[in-house]
C-alpha positions in Angstrom: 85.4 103.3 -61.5 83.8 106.4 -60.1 80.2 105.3 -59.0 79.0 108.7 -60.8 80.2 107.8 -64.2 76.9 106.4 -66.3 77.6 102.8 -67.2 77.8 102.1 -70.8 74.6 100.4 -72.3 75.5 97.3 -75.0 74.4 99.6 -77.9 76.6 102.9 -76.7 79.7 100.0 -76.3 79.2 99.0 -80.3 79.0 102.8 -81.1 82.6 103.5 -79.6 84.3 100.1 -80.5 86.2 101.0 -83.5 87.3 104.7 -81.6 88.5 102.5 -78.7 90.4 99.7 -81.0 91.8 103.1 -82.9 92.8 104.6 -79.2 91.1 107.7 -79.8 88.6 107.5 -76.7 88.7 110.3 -74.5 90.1 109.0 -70.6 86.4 109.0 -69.5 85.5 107.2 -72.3 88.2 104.5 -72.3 86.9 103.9 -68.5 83.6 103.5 -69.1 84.2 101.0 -71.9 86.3 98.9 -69.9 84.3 99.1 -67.4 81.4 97.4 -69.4 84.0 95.1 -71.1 84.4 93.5 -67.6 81.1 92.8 -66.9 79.1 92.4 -70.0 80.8 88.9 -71.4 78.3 89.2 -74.9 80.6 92.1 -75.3 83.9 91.3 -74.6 83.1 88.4 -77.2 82.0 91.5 -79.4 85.3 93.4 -79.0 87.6 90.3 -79.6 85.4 89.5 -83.0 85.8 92.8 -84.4 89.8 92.7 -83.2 90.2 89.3 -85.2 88.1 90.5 -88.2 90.4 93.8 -88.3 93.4 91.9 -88.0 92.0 89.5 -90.8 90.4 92.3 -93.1 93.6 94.6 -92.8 95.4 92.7 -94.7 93.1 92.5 -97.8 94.4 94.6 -100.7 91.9 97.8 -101.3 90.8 95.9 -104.9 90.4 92.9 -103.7 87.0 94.8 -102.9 84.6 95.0 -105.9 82.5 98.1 -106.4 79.1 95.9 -106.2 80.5 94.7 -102.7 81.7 97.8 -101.3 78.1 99.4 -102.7 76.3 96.6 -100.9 78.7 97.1 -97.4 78.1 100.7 -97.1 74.1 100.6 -97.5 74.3 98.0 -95.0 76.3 100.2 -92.8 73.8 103.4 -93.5 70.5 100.6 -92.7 72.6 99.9 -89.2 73.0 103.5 -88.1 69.4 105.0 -89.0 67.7 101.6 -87.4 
């Protein structure tokens, strides 16, 4: 990796997680996640959970989802982001 990239921190490799399992990381990007991936082993276990809970999840049908569940995900979601 070039020594002038910035490093990504823990909290910056959560951010782009889904954007890198989607492939949609710019090249710079992509590096710089891997490049944390292969140092930081509490997030490669990170990346490998979210990989089996999107290959478990993706194959739930959309109303298998109530609306009091998918209420209660997305608040949860919003609380993550702003904290």
């Amino acid at each position: 990796m070039n020594e002038q990239m910035e490093q990504l921190s823990c909290q910056e490799l959560v951010e782009l997680v889904t954007d890198y399992l989607e492939g949609v990381l710019s090249e710079e990007e992509r590096l710089r996640f891997e490049d944390h991936i292969g140092r930081c082993g509490a997030c490669k276990i990170y990346l490998e959970q979210m990989r089996q809970t999107i290959s478990l999840l993706g194959h739930l049908p959309e109303e298998a989802l109530t609306q009091d569940a998918e209420r209660d995900l997305l608040e949860a979601f919003r609380g993550w982001r702003s904290a």
